[in-house]
LUMKOL-749778 format. One line per field, with one value per residue (C-alpha): residue number from 1; residue in three letters; x, y, z. Coordinates in pm, 1 decimal. Each point is the difference from the previous one (the first is absolute). Example, Ala and Ser with C-alpha at 12.3 -4.5 7.8 and 13.67 -1.06 7.14 Angstrom:
BEGIN
seq = 1/2
type = ALA/SER
xx = 1230.0/137.0
yy = -450.0/344.0
zz = 780.0/-66.0
% end
This chain:
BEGIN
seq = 1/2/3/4/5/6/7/8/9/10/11/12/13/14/15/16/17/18/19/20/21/22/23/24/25/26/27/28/29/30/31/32/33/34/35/36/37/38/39/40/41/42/43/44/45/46/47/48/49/50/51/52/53/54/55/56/57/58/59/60/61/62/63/64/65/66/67/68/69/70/71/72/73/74/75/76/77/78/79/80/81/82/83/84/85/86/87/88/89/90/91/92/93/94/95/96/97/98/99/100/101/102/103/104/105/106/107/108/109/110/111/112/113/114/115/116/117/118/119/120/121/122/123/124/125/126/127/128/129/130/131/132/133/134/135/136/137/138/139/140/141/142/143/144/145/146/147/148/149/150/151/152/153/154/155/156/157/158/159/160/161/162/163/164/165/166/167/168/169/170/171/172/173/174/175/176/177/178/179/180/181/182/183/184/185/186/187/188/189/190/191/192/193/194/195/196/197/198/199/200/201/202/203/204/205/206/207/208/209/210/211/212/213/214/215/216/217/218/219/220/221/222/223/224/225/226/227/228/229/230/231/232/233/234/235/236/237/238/239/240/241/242/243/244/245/246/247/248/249/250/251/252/253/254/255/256/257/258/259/260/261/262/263/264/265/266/267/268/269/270/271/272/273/274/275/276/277/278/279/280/281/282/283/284/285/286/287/288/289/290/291/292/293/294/295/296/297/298/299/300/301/302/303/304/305/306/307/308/309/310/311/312/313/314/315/316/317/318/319/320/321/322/323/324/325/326/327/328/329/330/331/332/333/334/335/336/337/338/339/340/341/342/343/344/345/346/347/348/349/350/351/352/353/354/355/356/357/358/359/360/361/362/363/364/365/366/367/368/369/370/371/372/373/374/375/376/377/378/379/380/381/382/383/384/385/386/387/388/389/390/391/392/393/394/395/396/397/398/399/400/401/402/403/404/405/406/407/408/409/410/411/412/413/414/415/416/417/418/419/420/421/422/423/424/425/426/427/428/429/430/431/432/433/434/435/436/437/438/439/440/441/442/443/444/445/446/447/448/449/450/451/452/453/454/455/456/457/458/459/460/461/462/463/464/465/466/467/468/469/470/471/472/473/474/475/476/477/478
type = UNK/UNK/UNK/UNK/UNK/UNK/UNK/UNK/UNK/UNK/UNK/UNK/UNK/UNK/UNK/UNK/UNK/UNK/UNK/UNK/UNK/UNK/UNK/UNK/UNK/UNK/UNK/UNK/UNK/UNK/UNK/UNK/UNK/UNK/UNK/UNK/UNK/UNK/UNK/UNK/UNK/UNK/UNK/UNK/UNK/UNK/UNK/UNK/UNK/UNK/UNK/UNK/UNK/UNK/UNK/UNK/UNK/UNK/UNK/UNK/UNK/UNK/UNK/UNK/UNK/UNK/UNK/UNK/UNK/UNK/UNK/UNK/UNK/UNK/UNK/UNK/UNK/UNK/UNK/UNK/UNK/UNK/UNK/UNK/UNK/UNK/UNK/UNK/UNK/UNK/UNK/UNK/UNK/UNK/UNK/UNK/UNK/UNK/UNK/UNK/UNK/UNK/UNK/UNK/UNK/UNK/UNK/UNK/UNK/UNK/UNK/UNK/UNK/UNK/UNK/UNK/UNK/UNK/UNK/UNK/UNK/UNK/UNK/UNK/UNK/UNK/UNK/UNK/UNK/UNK/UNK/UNK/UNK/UNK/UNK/UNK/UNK/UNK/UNK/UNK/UNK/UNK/UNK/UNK/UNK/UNK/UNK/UNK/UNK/UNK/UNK/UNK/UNK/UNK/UNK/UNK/UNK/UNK/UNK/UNK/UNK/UNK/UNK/UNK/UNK/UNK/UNK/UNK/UNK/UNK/UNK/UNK/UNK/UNK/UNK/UNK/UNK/UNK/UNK/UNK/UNK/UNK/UNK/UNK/UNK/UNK/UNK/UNK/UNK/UNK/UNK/UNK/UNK/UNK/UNK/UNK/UNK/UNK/UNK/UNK/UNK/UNK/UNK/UNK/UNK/UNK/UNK/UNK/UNK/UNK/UNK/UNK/UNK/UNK/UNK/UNK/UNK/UNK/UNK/UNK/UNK/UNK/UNK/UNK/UNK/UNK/UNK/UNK/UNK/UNK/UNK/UNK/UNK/UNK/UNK/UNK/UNK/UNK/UNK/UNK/UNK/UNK/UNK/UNK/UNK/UNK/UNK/UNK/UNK/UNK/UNK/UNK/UNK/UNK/UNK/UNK/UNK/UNK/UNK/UNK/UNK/UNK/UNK/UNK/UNK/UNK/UNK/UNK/UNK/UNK/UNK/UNK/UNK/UNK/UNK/UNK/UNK/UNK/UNK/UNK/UNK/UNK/UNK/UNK/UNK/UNK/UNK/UNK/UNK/UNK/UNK/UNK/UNK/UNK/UNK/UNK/UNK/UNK/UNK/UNK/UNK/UNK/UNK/UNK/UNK/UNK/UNK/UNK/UNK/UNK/UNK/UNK/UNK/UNK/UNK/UNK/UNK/UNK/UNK/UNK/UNK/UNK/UNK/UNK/UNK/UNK/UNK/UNK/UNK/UNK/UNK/UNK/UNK/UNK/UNK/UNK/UNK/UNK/UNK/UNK/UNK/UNK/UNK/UNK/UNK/UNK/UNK/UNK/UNK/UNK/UNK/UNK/UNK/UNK/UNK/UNK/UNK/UNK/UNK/UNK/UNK/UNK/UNK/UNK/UNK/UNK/UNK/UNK/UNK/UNK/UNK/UNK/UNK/UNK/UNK/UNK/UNK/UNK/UNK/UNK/UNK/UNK/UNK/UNK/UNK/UNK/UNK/UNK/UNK/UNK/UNK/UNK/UNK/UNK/UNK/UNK/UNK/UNK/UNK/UNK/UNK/UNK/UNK/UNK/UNK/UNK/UNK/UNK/UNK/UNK/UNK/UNK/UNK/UNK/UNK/UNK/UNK/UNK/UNK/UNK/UNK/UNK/UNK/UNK/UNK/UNK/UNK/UNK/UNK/UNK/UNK/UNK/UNK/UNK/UNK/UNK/UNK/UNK/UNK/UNK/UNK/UNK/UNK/UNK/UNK/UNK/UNK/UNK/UNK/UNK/UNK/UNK/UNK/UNK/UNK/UNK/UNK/UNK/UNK/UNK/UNK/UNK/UNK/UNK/UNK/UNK/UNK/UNK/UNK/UNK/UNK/UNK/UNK/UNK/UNK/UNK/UNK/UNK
xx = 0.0/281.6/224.5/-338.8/-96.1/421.1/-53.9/-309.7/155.3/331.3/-279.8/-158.4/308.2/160.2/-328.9/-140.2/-184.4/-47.1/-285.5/-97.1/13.8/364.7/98.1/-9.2/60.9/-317.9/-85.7/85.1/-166.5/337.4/11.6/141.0/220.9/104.1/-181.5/285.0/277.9/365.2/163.2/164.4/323.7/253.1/-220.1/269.0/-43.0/272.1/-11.5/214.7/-187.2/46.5/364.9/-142.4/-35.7/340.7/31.0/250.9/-146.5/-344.5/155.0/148.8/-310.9/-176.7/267.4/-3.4/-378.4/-7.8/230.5/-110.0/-415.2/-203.9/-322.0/242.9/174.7/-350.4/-68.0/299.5/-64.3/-359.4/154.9/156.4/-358.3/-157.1/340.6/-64.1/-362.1/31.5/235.3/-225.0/-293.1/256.0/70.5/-282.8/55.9/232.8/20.7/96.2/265.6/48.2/144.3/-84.3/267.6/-133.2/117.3/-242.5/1.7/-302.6/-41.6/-366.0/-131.4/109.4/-300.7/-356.1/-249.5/150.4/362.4/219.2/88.2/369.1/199.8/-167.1/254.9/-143.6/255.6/16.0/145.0/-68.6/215.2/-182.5/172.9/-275.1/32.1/-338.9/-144.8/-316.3/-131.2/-304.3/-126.0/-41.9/-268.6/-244.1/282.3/-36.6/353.9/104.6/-290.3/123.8/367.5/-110.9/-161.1/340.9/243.4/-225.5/-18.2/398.3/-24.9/-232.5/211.8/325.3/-209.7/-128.4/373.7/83.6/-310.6/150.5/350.9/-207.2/-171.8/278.0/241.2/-232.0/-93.5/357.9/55.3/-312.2/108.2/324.4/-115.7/-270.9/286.0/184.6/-284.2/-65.4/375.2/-66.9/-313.7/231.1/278.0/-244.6/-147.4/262.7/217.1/-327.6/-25.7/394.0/-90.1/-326.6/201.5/277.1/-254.5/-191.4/290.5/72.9/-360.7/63.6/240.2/-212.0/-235.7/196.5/83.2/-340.1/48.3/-284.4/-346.7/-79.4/-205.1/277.2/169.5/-276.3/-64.8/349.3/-7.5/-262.0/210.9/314.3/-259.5/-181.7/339.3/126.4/-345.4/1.1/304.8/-99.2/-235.5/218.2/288.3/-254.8/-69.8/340.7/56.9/-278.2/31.2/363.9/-143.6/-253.3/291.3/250.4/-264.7/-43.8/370.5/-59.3/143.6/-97.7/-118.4/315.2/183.5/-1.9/305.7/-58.8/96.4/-67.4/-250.4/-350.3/66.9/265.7/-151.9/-66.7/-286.2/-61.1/-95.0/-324.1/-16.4/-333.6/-193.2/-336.8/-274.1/29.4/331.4/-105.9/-105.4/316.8/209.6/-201.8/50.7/-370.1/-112.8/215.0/-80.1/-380.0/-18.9/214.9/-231.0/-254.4/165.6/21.4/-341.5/-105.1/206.0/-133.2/-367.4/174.1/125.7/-348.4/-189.8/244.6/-135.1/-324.9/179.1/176.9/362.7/246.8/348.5/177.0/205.9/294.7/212.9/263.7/250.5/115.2/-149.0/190.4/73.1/373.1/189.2/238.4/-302.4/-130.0/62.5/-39.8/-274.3/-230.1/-3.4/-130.2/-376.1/-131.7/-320.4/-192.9/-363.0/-154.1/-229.1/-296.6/-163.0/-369.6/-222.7/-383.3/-149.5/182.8/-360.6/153.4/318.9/199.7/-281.3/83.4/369.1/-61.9/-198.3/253.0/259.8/-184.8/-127.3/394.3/86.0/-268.2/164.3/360.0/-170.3/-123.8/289.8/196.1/-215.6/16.1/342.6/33.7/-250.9/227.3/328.2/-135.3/-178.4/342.2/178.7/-271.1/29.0/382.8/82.0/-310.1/217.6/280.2/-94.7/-216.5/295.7/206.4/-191.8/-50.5/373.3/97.8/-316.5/158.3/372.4/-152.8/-181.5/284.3/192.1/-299.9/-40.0/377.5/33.4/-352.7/163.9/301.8/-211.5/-223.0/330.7/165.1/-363.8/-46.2/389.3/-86.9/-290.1/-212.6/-240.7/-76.0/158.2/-360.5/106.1/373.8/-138.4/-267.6/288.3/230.1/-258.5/-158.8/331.2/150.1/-319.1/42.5/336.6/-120.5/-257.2/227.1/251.4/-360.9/-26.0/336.2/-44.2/-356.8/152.5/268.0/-308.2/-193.2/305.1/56.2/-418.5/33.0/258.3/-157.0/-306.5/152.4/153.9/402.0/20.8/157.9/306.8/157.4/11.1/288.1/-129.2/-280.2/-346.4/-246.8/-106.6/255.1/7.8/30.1/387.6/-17.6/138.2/169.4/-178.6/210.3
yy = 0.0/212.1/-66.9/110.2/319.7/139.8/-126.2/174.6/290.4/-39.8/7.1/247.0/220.7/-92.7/130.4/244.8/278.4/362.6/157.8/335.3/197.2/-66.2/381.3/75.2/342.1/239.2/70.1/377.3/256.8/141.7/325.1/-142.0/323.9/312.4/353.5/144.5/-244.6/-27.9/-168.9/-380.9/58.8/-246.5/-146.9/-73.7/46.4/277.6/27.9/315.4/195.8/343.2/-18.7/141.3/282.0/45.8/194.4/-107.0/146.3/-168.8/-298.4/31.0/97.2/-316.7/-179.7/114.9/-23.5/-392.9/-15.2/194.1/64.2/-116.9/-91.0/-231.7/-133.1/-77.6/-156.3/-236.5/-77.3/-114.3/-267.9/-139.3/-49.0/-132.3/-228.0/-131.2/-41.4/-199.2/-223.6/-50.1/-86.7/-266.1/-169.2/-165.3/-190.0/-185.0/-203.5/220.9/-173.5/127.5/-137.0/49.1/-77.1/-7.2/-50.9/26.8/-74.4/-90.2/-8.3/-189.6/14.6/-273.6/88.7/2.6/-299.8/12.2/-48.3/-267.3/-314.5/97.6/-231.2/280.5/226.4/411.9/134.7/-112.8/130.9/-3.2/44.8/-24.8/48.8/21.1/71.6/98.4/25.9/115.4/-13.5/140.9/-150.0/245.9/-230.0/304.1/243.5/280.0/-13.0/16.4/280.3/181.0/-35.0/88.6/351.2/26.8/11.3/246.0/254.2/-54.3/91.4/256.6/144.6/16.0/148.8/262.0/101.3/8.0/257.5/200.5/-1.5/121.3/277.3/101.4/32.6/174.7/243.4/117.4/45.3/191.5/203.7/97.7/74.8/214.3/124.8/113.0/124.8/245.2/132.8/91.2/174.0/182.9/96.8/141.6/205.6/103.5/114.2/198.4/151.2/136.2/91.6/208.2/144.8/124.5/181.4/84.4/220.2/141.7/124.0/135.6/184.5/111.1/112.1/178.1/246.2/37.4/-245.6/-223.6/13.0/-150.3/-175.3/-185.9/-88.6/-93.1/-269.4/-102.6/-41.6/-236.8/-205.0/-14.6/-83.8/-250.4/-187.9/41.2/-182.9/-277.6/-100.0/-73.7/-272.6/-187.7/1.4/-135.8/-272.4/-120.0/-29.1/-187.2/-212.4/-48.1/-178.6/-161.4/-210.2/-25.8/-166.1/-251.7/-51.9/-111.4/328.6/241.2/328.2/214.4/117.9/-199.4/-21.4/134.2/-139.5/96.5/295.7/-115.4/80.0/-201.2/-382.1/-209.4/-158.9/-394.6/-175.3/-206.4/-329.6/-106.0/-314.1/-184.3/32.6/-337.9/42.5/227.2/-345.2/-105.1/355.6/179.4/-85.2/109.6/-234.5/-244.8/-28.4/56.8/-340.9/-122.7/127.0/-192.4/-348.4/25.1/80.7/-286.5/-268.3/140.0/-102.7/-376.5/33.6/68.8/-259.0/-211.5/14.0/-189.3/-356.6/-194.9/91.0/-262.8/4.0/-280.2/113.5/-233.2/44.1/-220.2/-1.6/-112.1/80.2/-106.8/91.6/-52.9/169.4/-344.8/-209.8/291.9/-142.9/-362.2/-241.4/19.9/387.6/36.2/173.9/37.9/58.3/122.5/82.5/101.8/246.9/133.2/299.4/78.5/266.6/-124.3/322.0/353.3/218.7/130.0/102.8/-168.3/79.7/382.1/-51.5/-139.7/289.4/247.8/-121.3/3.1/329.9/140.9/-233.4/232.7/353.1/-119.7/-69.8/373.2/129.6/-184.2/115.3/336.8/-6.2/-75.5/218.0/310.8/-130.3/5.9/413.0/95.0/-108.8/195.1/310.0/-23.6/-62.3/304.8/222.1/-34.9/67.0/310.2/135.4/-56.3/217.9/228.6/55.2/56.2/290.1/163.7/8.4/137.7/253.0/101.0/76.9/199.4/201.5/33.3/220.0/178.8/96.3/122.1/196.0/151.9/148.8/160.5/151.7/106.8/161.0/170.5/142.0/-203.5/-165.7/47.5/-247.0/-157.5/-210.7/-58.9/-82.8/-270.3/-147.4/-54.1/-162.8/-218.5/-103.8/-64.1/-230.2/-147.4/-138.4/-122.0/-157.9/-157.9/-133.1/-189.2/-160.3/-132.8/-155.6/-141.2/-150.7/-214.4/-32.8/-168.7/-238.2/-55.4/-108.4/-200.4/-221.6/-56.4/-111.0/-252.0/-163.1/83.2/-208.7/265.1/107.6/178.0/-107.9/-86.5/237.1/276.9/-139.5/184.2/308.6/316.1/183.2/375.4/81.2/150.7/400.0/203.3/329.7/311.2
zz = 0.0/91.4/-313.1/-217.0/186.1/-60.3/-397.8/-3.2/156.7/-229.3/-260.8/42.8/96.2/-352.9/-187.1/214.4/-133.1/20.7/35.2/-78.3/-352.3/-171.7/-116.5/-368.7/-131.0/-19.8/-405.1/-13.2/-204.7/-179.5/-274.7/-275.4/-44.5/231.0/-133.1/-56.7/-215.7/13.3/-226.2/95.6/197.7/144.5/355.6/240.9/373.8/124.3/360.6/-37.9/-269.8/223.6/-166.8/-306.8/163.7/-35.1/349.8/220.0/303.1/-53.4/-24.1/293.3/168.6/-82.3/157.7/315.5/-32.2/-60.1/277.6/287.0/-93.7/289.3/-191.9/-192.0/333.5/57.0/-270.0/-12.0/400.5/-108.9/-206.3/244.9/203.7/-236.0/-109.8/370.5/-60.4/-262.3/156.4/284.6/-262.8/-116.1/283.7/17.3/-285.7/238.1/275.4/357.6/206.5/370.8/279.5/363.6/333.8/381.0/338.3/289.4/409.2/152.4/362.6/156.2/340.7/286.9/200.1/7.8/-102.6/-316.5/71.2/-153.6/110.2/196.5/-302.7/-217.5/-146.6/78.2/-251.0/-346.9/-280.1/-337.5/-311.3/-336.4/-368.0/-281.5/-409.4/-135.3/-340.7/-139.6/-401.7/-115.1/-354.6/-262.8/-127.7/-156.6/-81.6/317.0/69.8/-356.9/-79.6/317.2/-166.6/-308.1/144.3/232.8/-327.3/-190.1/262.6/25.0/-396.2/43.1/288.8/-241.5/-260.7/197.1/76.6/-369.7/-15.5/317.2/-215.1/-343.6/181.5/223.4/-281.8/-191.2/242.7/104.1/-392.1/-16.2/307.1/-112.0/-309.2/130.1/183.7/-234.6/-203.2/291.9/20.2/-359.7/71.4/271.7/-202.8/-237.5/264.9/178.3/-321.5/-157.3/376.6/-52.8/-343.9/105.0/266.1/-170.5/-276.1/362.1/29.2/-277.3/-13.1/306.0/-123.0/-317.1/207.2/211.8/-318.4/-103.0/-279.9/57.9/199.9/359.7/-175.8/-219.9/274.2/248.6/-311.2/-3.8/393.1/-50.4/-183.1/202.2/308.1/-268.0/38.5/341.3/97.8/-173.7/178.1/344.8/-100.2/-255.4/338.4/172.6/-233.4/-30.9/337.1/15.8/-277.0/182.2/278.2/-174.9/-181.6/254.1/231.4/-311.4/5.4/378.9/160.3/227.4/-236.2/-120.5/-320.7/-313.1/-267.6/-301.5/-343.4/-392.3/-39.1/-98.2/-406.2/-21.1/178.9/-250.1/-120.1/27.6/-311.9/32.7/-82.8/-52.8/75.1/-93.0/279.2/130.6/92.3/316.4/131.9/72.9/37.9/227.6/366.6/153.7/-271.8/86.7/395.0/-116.3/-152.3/319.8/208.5/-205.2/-11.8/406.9/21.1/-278.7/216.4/324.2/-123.4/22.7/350.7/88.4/-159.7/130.3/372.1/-136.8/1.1/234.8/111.6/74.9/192.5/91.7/365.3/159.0/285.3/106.1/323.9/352.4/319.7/312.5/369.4/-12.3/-269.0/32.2/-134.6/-267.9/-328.8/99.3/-157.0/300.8/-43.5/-312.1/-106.2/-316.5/-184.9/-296.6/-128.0/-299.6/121.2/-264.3/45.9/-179.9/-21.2/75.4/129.5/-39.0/14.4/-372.9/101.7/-287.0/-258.2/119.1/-1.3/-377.1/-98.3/165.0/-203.3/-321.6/90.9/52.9/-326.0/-164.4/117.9/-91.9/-396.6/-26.2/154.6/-245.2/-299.8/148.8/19.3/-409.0/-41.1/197.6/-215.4/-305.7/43.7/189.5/-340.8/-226.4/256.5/-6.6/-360.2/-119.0/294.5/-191.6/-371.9/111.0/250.5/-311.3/-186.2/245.6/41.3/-367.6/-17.3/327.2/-133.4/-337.5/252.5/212.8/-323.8/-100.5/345.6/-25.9/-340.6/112.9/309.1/-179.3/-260.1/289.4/188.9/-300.8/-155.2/365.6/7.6/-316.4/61.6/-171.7/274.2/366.2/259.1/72.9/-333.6/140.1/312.7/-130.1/-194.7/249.1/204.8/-255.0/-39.7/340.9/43.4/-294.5/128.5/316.9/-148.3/-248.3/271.0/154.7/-288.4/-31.3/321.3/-72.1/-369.9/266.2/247.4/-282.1/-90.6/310.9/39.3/-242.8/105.5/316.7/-200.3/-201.3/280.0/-49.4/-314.4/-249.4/-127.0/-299.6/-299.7/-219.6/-248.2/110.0/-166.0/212.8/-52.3/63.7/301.6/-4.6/57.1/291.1/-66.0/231.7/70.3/76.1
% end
């Protein structure tokens, strides 16, 4: 009887099933194409696409960053738990071994009407040596569902890092590039201020011998004090924008190094991918589905709990009240049991656990859709950015040039006689704007780049030969 009930246990070990849903990847609803089309590029995977950039200082930046960030420290810390999670999932799979050692005195009364016969020893001692093992039988699959769920969440966990490295990375580029879009805006401001200061004088001086009107130089007060204001708030911003980035580089708020001016970074090259390929580049999407194959094999471990659980526990060792005499025949215990454990009445809690699970199983499928949904607009939003900031750039520089020769034009009619410095004056604004404006967009064109390698996941790099569309060089503006 014995011998059958272990081959029906070998038995049913060898060909035990799972239950519960096995995970197979949702059907997604995928565009065909992105709105906005680059052409086919070289698709390689360049963990360090901030190079083309070609700053030095940046690079640097992001360095320290993936060293020292805290969110990341986090992130890679949160590995590790769920690394130890899953090997405590996994154990189970196993038989547990543990051994127990004891020594104890015992002392029993000599009086009273229950007292020992006299030949009675009152003090024994006992000394006891025991190895003890315990197996439960994955017979319906909970331990290997609840292993399953274990090793995605350690996936997931990973993946969510690579998303804390994406979006770090990209937001200390965008920083210092906003950075250094804002010490443009500054130099602009304060070397118009010097400029309107030094004519501040000399129409000072003109007015001192009767050559112009207060009212000439009351307008060309305004503009000197135009400039001077617009200083404060860009210093502002830059200190700010300082400690914004240094606390992403993981250090207490201070001064940032600065590196090529913001006309002279480079622009990345795009390489450009098919839709589906978001699936498998972008890390949210990535830890979605994780997400979604724990919850799937959770739905297993519950359904489990409706049929009968089996271990099979042993323990075997020497008890004995003289140490001498411990390991001797006489000494030795032992036993074992196959214990079985089934659920008759639970008043529905495993039908609740069940629908729990498929209920969470449920949330992780939207999220996931959601998630492909998010990729695939961030893409469109990105790649639309940066064609329209494109074109946006190349009318501003032919601007600026414009502004430039009207502003030139307005001071000499105005020196010879020709207009009235209302005209000079709406020049010199129009263009001093105009500049500032233009320096915005420079930063926005590397913002957008910048965008949209975060929305493809990190998979691009240059090309060997440029084959998507130009970028606007980007122009110095003096």
């Amino acid at each position: 009887m014995a011998k059958r009930l272990c081959t029906a246990l070998a038995l049913a070990l060898l060909s035990g099933c799972t239950v519960g849903p096995d995970y197979q990847r949702p059907t997604v609803d995928m565009p065909k194409d992105w709105r906005v089309q680059e052409r086919e590029a070289r698709n390689l995977a360049d963990t360090d696409w901030w190079r083309q950039f070609n700053d030095p200082v940046m690079n640097e930046l992001i360095a320290t960053a993936l060293n020292e960030n805290k969110d990341l420290l986090i992130a890679t810390a949160r590995i590790e738990e769920y690394a130890g999670r899953f090997g405590v999932a996994r154990a189970d799979l196993f038989p547990q071994i543990s051994g127990t050692g004891q020594y104890s005195r015992q002392q029993v009364t000599e009086t009273g009407d229950n007292r020992y016969a006299a030949t009675y020893k009152t003090n024994t001692d006992t000394i006891a040596a025991t190895l003890n093992a315990g197996w439960e039988i994955d017979l319906w699959g909970k331990i290997r569902r609840s292993t399953e769920a274990a090793r995605a969440q350690l996936i997931a966990s990973e993946e969510g890092r690579r998303g804390v490295i994406l979006s770090l990375v990209s937001n200390v580029a965008g920083a210092y590039i906003n950075l250094r879009a804002l010490d443009r805006q500054l130099e602009i401001s304060r070397s118009t201020a010097k400029t309107r200061g030094d004519a501040y004088k000399l129409f000072q001086e003109r007015f001192s011998g009767g050559l112009i009107s207060d009212l000439e130089l009351s307008q060309n007060r305004s503009q000197y004090e135009e400039a001077l204001a617009s200083i404060p708030p860009l210093e502002q911003a830059i200190a700010q924008q300082e400690n914004g980035l240094s606390v992403l580089l993981g250090r207490n708020p201070g001064a940032i190094a600065r590196g090529k001016r913001i006309e002279q970074i480079g622009l990345p090259t795009v390489a450009a991918g098919l839709p589906s390929d978001l699936l498998a580049r972008r890390p949210d999407i990535r830890q979605a589905e994780q997400t979604l194959i724990a919850a799937n094999a959770q739905i297993g471990v519950a359904k489990a709990a409706y049929f009968p659980s089996i271990s099979l526990t042993g323990s075997l060792g020497y008890a004995s009240g003289d140490l001498n005499n411990l390991f001797q025949g006489p000494s030795k215990v032992w036993s074992y049991s196959a214990p079985i454990t089934l659920p008759i009445f639970t008043a529905g809690k495993i039908r609740g656990s069940v629908k729990q699970a498929e209920a969470i199983q449920q949330q992780a499928l939207f999220g996931y859709q959601q998630a492909i949904q998010n990729g695939f607009r961030e893409v469109n939003d990105a790649l639309v950015a940066q064609q329209q900031t494109g074109n946006q750039l190349e009318a501003q520089f032919r601007q600026v040039e414009s502004l430039r020769q009207y502003a030139e034009i307005a001071r000499m009619r105005y020196d010879n006689g020709y207009t009235d410095y209302l005209t000079v004056l709406d020049a010199d604004r129009s263009l001093f704007n105009a500049e500032l404006s233009l320096t915005q967009t420079q930063g926005a064109l590397h913002q957008a780049r910048i965008s949209l390698y975060k929305a493809l996941g990190g998979g691009w790099v240059a090309p060997e030969k440029p084959t998507a569309p130009s970028a606007p060089v980007m122009k110095e503006v003096k």
